[in-house]
C-alpha positions in Angstrom: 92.6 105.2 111.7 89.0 104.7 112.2 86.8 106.7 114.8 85.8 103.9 116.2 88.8 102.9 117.7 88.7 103.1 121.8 92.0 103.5 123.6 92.7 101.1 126.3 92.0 101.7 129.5 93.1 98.1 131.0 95.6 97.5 132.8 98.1 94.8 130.5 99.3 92.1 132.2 102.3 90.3 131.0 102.8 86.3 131.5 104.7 83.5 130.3 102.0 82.2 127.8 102.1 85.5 126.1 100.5 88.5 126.8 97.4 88.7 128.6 94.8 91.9 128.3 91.5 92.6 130.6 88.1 93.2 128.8 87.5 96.3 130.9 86.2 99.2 129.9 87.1 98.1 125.9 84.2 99.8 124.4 82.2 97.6 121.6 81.4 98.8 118.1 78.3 97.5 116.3 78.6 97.3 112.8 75.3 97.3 112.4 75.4 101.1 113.5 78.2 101.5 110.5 77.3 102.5 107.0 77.1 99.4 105.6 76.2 98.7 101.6 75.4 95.0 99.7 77.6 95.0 97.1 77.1 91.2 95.9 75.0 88.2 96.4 76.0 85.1 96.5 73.2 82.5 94.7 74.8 79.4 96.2 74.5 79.6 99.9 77.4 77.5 100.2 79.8 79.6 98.5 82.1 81.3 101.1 84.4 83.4 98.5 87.7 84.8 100.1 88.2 88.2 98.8 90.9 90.3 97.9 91.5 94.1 97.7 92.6 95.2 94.3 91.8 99.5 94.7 89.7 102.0 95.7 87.1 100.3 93.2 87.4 96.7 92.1 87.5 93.2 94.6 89.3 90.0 93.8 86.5 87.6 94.5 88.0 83.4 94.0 84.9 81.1 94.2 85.6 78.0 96.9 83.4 75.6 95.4 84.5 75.9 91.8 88.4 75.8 92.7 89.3 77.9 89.2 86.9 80.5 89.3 87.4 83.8 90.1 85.9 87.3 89.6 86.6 90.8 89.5 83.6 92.8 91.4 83.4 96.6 91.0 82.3 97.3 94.2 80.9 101.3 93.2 78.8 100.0 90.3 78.1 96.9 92.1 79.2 95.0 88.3 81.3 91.6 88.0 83.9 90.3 85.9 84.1 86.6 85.6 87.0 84.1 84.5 87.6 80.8 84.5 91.2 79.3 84.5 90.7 76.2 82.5 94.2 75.6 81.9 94.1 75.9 78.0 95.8 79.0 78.0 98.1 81.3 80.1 96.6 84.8 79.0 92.9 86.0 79.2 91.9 89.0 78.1 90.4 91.8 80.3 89.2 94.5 78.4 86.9 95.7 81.1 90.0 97.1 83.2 92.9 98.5 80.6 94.6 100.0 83.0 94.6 97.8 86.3 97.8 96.5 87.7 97.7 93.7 90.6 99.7 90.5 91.1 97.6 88.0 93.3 99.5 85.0 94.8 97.0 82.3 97.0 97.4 78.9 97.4 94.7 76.8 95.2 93.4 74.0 97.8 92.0 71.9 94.4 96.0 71.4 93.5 97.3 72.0 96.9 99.5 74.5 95.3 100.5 78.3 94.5 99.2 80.1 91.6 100.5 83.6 90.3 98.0 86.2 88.9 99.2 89.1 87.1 96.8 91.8 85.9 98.6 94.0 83.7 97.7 96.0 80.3 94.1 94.8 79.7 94.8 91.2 80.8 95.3 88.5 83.1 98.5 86.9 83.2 99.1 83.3 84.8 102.9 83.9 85.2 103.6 81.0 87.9 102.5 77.7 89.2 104.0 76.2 92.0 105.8 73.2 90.9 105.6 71.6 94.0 102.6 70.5 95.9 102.3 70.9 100.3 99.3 68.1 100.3 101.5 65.2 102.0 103.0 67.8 104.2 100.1 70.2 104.8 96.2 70.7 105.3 94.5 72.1 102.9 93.8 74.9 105.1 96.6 77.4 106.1 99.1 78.2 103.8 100.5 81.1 102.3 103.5 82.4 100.5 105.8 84.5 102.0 108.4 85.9 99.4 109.4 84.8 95.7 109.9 80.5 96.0 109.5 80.6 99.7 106.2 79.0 101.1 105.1 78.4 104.6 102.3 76.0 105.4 100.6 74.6 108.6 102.3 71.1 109.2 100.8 67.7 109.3 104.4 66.8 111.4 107.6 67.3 112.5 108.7 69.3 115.5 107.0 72.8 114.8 103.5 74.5 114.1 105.1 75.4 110.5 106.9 73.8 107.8 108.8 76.2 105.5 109.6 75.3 101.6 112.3 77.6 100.1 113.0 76.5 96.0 117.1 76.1 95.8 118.8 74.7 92.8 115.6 73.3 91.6 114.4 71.1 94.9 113.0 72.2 97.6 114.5 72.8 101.5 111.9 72.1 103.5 112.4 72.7 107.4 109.8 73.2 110.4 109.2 76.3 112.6 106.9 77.7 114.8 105.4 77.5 118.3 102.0 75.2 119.2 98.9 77.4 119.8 98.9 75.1 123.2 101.4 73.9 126.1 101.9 70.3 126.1 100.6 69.1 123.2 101.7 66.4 121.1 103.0 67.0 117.3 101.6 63.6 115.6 98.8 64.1 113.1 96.0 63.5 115.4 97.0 66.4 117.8 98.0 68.9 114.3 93.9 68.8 113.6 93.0 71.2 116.8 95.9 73.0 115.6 94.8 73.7 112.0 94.6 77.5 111.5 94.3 81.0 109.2 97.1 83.4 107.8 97.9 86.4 106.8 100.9 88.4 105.9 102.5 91.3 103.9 105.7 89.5 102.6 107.4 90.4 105.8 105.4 89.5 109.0 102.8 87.0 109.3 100.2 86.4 111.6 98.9 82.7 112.4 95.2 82.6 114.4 94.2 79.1 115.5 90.7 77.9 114.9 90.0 76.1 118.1 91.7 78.2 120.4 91.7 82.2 121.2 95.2 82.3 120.1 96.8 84.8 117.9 100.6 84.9 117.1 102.9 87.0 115.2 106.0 85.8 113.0 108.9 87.8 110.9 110.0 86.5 107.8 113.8 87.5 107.8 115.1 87.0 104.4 116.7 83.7 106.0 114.1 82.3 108.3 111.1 82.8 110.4 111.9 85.0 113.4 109.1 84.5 116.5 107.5 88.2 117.5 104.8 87.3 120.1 101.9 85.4 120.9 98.3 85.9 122.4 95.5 83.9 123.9 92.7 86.3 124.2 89.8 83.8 125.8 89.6 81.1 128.3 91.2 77.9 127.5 89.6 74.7 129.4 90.9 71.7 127.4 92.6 68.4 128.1 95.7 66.9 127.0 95.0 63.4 126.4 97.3 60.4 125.0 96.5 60.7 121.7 94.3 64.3 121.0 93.3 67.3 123.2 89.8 67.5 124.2 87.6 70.6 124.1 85.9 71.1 127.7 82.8 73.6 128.4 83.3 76.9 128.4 86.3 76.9 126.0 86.9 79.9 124.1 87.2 78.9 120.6 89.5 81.0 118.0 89.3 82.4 114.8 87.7 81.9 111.1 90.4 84.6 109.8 92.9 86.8 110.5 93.8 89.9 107.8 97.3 92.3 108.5 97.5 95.7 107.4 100.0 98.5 108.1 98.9 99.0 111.5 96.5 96.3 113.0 95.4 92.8 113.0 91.8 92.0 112.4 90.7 88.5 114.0 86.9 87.5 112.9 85.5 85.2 115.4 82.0 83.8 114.8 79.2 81.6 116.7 81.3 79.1 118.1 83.1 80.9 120.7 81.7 80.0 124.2 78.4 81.5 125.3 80.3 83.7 127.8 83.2 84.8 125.7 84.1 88.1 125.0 85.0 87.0 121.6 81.3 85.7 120.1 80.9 87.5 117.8 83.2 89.8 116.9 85.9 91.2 115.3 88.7 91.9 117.3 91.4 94.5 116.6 94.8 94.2 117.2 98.3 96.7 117.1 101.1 95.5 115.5 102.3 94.7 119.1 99.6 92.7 120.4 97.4 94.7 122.2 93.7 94.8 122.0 92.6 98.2 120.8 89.1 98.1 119.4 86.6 95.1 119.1 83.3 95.1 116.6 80.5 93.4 117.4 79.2 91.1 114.5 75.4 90.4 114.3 75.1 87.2 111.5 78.0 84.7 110.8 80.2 86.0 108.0 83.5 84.6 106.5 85.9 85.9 104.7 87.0 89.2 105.9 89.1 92.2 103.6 90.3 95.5 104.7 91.9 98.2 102.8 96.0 99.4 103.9 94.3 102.9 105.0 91.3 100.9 106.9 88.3 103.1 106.1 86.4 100.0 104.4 86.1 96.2 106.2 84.4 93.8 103.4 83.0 90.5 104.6 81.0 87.8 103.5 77.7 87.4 105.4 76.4 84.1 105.5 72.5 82.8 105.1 70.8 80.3 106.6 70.4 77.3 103.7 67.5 79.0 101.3 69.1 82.4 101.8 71.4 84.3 99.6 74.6 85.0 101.1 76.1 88.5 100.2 79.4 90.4 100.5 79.0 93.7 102.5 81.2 96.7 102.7 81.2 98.4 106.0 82.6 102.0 105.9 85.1 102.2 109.4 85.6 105.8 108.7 81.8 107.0 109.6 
């Protein structure tokens, strides 16, 4: 695990709302004090790529403004690989990389469904499209699947945060789960906006980090259904419940742009709109498996899009520019 990670000193409280952790004596990181290297820029400022970790040399890179492009970026020779899925064919050749093997599953918000990637003796494979589509049921944002034919996405309605699609006999089951980021909230559509969110998961847990509130929560994928683990609000809420949607008040600690599991930890990327006051601006919070805060990176320009490798010694992001300015992705090195 990295150097830079500071042991707790607080004293952790627990509470009915989930566990609650004091800021005290949690020692901040800068990254700006990390070895830090531009591996990519980005020519269209509003291109936010999410990125994917394919080995110790080569990034999965899918472009959010033209829906079926993707790349492959070597990240030590700083070269790119592009490909466009128009469709036309299932198989594209990749002679660049003969001997790369990677299977990419993400949800393509264009379609509102699943796409399969395999990577595999000097190609690229489109083995599986999702023959169902979450857009009545879900947001574009926040979804994610969890095993072979079993999808969970944020949900639009119903009784909880979640709805679950599990392929059986060629139809889907499709059944809600999950616990709202707040207490007291409704569960009709114009409450489910404040509770749109990011995931992340390894086929077995998943972790859910709510946009517009400090709140972090952890799930277990079973076999057989979602199993709850635990729950965090790491800022100050100040909101209010109203008939019909939940007002944000001064001072309100906003949440999270993404959240990324690994073996270990939970990383939770927080940017500019965070109160002034918050703990949070700016940062990157780190997170045990448990729930307990146990480092914290300070971040110094907006960025988007976070990736960390399974033995965390590299934390890849996408800085973000001021309209005129090139974004770039950036490779921090967390072992220094």
């Amino acid at each position: 695990m990295m150097k830079q990670i500071i042991t707790i000193l607080a004293v952790l409280l627990l509470s009915a709302c989930g566990k609650q952790q004091k800021w005290n004596n949690l020692e901040e990181v800068s990254l700006s004090d990390l070895p830090c290297d531009t591996i990519w820029t980005i020519e269209d400022y509003r291109n936010f790529p999410s990125l994917q970790i394919l080995n110790d040399s080569l990034l999965f890179v899918k472009n959010t403004m033209q829906q079926y492009s993707y790349q492959i970026l070597n990240y030590q020779d700083k070269s790119a690989w592009s490909y466009c899925d128009t469709g036309d064919t299932d198989t594209i050749p990749l002679p660049r990389y003969p001997g790369l093997k990677a299977t990419i599953d993400f949800y393509h918000y264009g379609s509102c469904s699943f796409k399969t990637l395999d990577i595999a003796n000097g190609s690229i494979t489109r083995t599986f499209t999702s023959l169902f589509h979450l857009k009545e049921n879900t947001p574009s944002l926040g979804a994610m699947k969890l095993k072979e034919n079993v999808y969970v996405g944020m949900a639009y309605n119903g009784s909880g945060l979640f709805k679950i699609y599990e392929h059986k006999d060629d139809y889907y089951w499709i059944y809600d789960y999950g616990r709202m980021p707040v207490k007291g909230g409704g569960v009709g559509e114009a409450f489910r906006a404040k509770y749109a969110g990011t995931m992340d998961g390894d086929g077995k847990y998943f972790v859910y980090g709510s946009y517009d509130f400090s709140y972090i929560a952890l799930y277990k994928w079973s076999g057989k259904e979602l199993q709850f683990q635990w729950e965090r609000t790491l800022g100050k809420n100040n909101y209010e419940i109203k008939p019909n949607r939940i007002s944000l008040k001064g001072g309100h600690t906003r949440g999270f742009e993404e959240v990324k599991l690994t073996k270990k930890h939970i990383y939770a990327l927080n940017n500019v709109n965070s109160s002034v006051h918050s703990p949070l601006k700016n940062t990157i919070t780190v997170l045990d498996r448990k729930g307990y805060i146990v480092a914290r990176y300070k971040t110094h320009e907006p960025m988007y899009s976070l990736a960390v490798d399974q033995d965390e010694k590299y934390l890849f992001a996408v800085l973000l520019r001021k309209e005129g300015e090139r974004s770039c992705i950036v490779r921090y090195n967390l072992a220094k």
